[in-house]
C-alpha positions as CSV (number, residue, x, y, z in Angstrom):
1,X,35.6,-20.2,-14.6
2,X,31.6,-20.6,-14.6
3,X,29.8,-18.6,-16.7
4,X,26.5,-17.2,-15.6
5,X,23.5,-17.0,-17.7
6,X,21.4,-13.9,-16.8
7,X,17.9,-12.5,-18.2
8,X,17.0,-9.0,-17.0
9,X,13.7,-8.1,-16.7
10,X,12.7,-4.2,-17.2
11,X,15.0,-1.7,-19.1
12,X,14.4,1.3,-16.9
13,X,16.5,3.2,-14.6
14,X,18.0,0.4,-13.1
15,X,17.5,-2.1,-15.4
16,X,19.8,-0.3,-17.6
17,X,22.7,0.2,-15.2
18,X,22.6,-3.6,-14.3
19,X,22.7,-3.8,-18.1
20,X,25.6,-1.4,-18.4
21,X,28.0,-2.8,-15.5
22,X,27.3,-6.0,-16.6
23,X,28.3,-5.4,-19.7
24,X,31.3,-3.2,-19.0
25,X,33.0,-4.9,-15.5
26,X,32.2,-8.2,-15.2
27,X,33.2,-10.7,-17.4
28,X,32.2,-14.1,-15.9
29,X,28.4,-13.1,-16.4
30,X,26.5,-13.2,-19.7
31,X,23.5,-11.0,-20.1
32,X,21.3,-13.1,-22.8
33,X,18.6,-11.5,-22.9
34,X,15.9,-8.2,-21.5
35,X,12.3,-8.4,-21.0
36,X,10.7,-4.9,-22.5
37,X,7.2,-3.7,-23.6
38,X,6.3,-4.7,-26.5
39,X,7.6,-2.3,-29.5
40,X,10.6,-1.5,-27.3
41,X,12.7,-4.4,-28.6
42,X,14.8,-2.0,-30.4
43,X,16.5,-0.5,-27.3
44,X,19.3,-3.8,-27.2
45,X,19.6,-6.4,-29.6
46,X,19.2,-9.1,-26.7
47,X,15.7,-7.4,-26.3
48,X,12.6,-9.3,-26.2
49,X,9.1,-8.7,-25.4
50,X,8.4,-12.6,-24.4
51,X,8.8,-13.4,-21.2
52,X,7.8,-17.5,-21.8
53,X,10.4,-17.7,-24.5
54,X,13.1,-16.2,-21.7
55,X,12.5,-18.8,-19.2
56,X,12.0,-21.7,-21.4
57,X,15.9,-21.2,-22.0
58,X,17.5,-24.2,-20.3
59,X,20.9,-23.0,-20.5
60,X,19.7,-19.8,-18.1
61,X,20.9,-19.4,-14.3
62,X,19.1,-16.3,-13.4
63,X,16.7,-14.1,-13.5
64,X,16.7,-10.2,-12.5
65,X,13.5,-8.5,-12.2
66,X,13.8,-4.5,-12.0
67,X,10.5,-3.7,-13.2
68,X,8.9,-2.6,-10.1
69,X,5.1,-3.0,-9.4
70,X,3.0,-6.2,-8.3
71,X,2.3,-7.6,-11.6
72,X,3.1,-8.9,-13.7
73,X,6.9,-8.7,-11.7
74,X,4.9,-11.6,-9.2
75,X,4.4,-14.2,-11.7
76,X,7.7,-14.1,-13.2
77,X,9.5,-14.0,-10.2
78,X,7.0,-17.1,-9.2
79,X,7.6,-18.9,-12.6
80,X,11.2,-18.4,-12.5
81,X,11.9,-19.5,-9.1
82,X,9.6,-22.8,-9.9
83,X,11.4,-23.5,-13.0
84,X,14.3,-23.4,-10.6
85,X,16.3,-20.2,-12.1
86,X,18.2,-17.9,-9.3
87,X,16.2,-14.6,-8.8
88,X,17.3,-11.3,-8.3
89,X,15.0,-8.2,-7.6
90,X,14.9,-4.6,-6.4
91,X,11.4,-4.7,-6.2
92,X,10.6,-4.0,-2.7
93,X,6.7,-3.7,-3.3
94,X,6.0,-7.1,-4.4
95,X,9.1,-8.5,-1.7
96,X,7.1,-7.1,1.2
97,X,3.7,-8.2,-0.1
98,X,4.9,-11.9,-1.2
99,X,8.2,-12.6,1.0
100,X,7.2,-16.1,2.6
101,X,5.9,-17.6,-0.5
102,X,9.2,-16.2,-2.6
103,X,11.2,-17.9,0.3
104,X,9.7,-20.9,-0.2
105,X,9.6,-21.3,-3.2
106,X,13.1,-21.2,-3.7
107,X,13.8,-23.1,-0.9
108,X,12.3,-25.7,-2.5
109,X,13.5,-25.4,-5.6
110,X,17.4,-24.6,-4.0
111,X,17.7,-21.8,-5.9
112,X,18.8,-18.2,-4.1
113,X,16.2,-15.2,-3.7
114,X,18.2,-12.2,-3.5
115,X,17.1,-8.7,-2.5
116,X,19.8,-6.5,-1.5
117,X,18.5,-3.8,-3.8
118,X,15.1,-3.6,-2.3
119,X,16.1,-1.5,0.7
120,X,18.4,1.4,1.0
121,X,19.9,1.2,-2.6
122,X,23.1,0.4,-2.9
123,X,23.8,0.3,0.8
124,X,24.8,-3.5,1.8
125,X,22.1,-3.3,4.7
126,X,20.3,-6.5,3.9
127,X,23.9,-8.6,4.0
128,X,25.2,-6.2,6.9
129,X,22.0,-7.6,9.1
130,X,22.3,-11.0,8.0
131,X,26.3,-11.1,9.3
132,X,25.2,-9.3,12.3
133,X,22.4,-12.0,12.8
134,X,25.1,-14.7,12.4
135,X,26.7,-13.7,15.8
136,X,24.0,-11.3,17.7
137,X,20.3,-11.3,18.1
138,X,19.1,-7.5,16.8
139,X,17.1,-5.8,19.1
140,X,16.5,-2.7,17.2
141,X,16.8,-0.8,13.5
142,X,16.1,2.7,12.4
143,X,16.7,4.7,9.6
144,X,16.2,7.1,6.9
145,X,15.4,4.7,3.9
146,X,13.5,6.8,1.2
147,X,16.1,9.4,-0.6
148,X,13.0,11.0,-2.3
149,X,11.9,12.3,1.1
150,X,15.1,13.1,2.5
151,X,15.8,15.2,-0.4
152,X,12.6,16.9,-0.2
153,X,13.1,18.1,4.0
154,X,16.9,18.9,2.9
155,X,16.0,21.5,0.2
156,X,13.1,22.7,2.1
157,X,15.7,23.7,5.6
158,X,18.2,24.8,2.8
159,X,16.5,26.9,0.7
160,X,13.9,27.8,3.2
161,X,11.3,26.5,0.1
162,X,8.0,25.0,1.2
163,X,7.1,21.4,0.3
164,X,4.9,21.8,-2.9
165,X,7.8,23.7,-4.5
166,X,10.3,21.3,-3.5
167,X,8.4,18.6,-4.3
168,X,7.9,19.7,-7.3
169,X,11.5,20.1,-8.7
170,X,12.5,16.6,-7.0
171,X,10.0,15.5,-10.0
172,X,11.9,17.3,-12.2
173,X,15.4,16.1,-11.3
174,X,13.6,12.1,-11.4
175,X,13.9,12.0,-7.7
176,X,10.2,11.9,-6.7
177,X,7.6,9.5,-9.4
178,X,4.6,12.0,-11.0
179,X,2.3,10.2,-8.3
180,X,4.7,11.0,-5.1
181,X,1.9,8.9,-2.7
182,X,4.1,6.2,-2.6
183,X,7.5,8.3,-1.0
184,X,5.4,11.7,1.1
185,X,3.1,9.1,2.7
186,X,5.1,6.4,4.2
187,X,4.4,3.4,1.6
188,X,7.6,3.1,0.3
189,X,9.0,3.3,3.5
190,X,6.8,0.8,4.9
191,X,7.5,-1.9,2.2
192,X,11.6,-1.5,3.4
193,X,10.7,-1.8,7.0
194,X,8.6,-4.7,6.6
195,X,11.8,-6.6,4.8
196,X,14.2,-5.2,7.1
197,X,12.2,-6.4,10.3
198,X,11.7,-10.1,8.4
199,X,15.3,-10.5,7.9
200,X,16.4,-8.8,11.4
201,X,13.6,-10.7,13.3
202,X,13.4,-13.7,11.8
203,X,9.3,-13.3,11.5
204,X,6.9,-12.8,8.6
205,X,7.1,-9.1,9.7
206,X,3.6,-8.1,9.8
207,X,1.6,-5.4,7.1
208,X,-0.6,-3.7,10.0
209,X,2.1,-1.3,10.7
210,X,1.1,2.1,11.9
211,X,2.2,4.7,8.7
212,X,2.2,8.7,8.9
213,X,4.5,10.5,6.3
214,X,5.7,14.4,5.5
215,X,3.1,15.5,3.3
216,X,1.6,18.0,5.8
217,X,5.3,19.0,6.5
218,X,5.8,22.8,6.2
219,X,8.6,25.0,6.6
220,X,7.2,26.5,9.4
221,X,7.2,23.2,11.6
222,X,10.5,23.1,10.5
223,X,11.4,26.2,12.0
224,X,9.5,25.3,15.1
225,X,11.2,22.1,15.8
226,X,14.7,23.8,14.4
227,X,14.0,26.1,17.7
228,X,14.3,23.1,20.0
229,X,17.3,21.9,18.5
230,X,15.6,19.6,16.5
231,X,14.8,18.4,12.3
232,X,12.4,16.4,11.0
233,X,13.4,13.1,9.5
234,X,11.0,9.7,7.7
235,X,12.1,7.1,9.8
236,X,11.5,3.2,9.2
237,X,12.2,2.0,12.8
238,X,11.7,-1.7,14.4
239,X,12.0,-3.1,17.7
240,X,11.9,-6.3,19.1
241,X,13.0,-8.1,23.1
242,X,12.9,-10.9,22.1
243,X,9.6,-12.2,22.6
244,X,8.0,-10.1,20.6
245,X,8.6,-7.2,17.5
246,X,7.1,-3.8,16.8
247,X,7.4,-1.5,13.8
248,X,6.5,1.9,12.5
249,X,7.0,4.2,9.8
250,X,6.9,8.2,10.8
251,X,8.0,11.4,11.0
252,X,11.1,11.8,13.9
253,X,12.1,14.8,15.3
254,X,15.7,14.0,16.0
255,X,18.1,16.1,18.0
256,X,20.6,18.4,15.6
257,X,23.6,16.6,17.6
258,X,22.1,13.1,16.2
259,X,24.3,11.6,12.6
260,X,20.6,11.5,11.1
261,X,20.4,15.3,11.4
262,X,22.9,15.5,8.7
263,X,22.4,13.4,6.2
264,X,22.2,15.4,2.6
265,X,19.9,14.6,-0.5
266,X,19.0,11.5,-1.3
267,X,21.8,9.8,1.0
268,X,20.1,7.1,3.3
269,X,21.2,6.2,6.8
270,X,20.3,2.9,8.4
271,X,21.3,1.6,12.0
272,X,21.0,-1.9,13.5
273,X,21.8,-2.8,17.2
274,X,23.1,-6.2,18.8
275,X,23.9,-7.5,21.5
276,X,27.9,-7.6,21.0
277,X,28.7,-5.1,18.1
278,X,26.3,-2.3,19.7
279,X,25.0,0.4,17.1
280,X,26.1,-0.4,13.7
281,X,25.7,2.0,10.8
282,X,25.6,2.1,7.3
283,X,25.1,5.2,5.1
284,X,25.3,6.0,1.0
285,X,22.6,6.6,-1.8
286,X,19.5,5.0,-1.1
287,X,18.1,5.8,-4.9
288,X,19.5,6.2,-8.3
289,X,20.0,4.1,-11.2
290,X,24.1,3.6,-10.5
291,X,23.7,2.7,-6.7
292,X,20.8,1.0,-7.2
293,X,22.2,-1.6,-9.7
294,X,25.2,-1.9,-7.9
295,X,23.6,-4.3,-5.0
296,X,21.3,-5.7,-8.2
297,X,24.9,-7.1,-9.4
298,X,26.5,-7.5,-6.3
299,X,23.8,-10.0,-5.8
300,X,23.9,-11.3,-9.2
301,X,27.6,-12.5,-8.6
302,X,26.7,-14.3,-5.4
303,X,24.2,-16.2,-7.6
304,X,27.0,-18.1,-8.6
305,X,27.2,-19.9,-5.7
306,X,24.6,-22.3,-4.1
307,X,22.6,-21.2,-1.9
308,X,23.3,-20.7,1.7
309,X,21.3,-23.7,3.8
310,X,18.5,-21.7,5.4
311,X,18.5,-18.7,3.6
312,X,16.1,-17.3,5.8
313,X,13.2,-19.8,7.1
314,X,11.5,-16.8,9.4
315,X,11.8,-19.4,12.1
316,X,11.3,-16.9,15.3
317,X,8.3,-17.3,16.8
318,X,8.1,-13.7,17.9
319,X,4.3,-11.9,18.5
320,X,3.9,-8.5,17.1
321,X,3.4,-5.9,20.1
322,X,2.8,-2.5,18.6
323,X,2.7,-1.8,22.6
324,X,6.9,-1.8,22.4
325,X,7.2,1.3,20.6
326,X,6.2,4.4,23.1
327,X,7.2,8.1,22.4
328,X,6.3,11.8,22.9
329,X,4.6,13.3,20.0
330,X,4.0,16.7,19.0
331,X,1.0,17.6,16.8
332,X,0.9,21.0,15.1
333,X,-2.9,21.3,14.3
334,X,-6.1,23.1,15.2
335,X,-7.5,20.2,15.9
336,X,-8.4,19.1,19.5
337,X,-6.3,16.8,20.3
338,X,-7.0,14.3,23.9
339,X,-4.5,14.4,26.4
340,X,-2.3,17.1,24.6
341,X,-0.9,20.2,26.5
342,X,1.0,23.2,25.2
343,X,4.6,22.7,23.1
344,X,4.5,26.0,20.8
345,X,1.8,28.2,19.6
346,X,-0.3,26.0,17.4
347,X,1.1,22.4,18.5
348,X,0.6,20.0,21.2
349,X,2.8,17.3,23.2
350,X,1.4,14.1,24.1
351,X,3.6,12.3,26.3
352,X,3.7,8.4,26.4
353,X,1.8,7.5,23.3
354,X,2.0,4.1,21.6
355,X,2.7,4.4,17.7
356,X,-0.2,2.9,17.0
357,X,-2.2,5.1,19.4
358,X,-0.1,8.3,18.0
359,X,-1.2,7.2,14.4
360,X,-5.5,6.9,15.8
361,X,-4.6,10.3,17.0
362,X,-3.8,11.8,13.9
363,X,-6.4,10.2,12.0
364,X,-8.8,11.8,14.2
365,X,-7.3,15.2,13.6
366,X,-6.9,14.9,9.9
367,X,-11.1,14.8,10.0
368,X,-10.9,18.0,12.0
369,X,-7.5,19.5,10.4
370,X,-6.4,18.0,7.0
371,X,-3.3,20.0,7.2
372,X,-1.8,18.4,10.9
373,X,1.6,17.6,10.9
374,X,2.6,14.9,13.4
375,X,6.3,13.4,14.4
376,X,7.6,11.0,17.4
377,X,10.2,12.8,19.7
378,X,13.6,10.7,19.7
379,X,14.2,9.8,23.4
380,X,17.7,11.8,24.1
381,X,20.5,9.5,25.5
């Protein structure tokens, strides 16, 4: 059988289980050689620290990039895909920020882009949306997508621990990076949604999406919304009618009855909806090295064939409309907030809000308040 060539690129968490299950289950790939830092060649004796020397290896098929950040994982992934070498990343940060050109780029050069890692882990989300696509337009997605900040509400309802604490040992344990920005506040979470929406959508999905995350979050707003029968969960959500698309990535309360009330850890959850197979939804470990590299190499196999005609061309003509996403939000805050009227002691409802105008809101308070805690209320069916 074919024998694929494969350089990996970053020796990290990941990039050392995609190393390791290469190495150990599947035979008809060849790992040739790893992009490190320079002085780390000793960690594999296929290590290198020269990228040029990497791709100017004709007999090479692919090329997996699991070093995270913008650069320099941009210009490899861009020299790679024009020097017409499969790629394979679990980089969702430079995906979100660089999507169209990736696609075209190896459109042109007929070489797959794969990114099955870059959103919810190992889950197969990315090629459960596509399938669903093939039959059904998708008029909505939702879910928990960052296991950092799952974890962190999890331990926090469990052990009745505030947030700094928590956060602090989900540090420890690896689950949260030294500069936790990029999980409490939303970015992380907005880079999955952004992917998600392009692939569900068929659009460039916009990156003006309205972004609040958990870091205000207190044990006492969780006991507050606990009394209404509700928890708090980060939620990546998108919507579109057809016409046009909205996204969002905030806080939820969600009703204790709802799956999303109960999902443990790091576990993610993600839901799509279409027209004929209704709610669809796929849950397992949205972080980790293992899961992680899993979809990495489950994408690396499919490498071995061509690729698919029209990959994705983002071909809908669909207007963004942060109008489509409306909900009831409750602020807990001092500040003075328009519009709001009584929910507990020390927080507000504001009934009818757009996302966008929910997110304006809470800026607003933050000036007056830095500690205000905002989530959406999930309609009840």
């Amino acid at each position: 059988s074919y024998m694929q060539n494969v350089a990996l690129l970053g020796f990290g968490t990941v990039g050392a289980s995609v190393a390791r299950i290469l190495d150990e289950r599947i035979s008809d790939v060849n790992l040739t050689s790893i992009l490190v830092r320079a002085g780390k060649e000793h960690v594999d004796p296929r290590a290198t620290s020269n990228f040029d020397a990497i791709l100017s290896d004709s007999a090479l098929d692919t090329v997996v990039e699991c070093m995270g950040g913008l650069s320099p994982a941009y210009e490899y992934i861009k020299a790679a895909l024009i020097a017409k070498k499969n790629v394979v990343t679990s980089n969702k940060a430079v995906v979100s920020a660089h999507f169209e050109e990736f696609m075209t780029l190896a459109a042109e050069a007929g070489v797959n882009l794969k990114i099955e890692a870059c959103v919810c882990g190992g889950i197969p989300w990315i090629a459960g949306i596509q399938k669903v696509r093939r039959i059904d337009e998708i008029s909505a997605f939702w879910g928990i997508m960052n296991g950092t900040t799952n974890y962190i509400v999890y331990s926090m309802l469990k052990d009745g621990t505030d947030f700094a604490e928590v956060l602090s040992k989900a540090q420890e344990l690896g689950y949260a990076e030294r500069d936790p920005s990029s999980d409490i506040d939303g970015i992380d979470v907005r880079s999955k949604t952004m992917i998600s929406a392009s692939i569900a959508f068929d659009v460039i999905c916009t990156n003006q999406i309205p972004m609040s995350g958990i870091r205000n979050l207190t044990k006492r707003d969780l006991a507050m919304f606990g009394s209404h029968d509700m928890t708090i969960k980060l939620f990546g959500r998108g919507v579109s009618n057809g016409s046009s698309y909205a996204v969002v990535v905030e806080p939820v309360a969600v009703p204790l009855s709802a799956i999303e009330a109960h999902v443990p850890t790091n576990f993610n959850v993600a839901t799509v909806v279409g027209d004929t197979i209704g709610e669809l939804k796929f849950y397992g470990q949205g972080a980790g090295g293992n899961p992680t590299a899993n979809a990495v190499v489950q994408d690396i196999i499919d490498c071995a064939d061509a690729p698919i005609e029209g990959q994705q061309n983002f071909s809908a003509n669909l207007l963004y409309n942060p109008e489509l996403f409306v909900s009831d939000y409750v602020f807990r805050t001092q500040a003075d907030i328009p519009g709001g009227s009584f929910w507990e002691p020390g927080a507000q409802l504001v009934k009818n809000l757009s996302a966008e105008k929910a997110r304006e809101l809470l800026t607003s308070a933050l000036t007056q308040d830095p500690t205000t805690f905002m989530a959406a209320l999930e309609k009840r069916n």
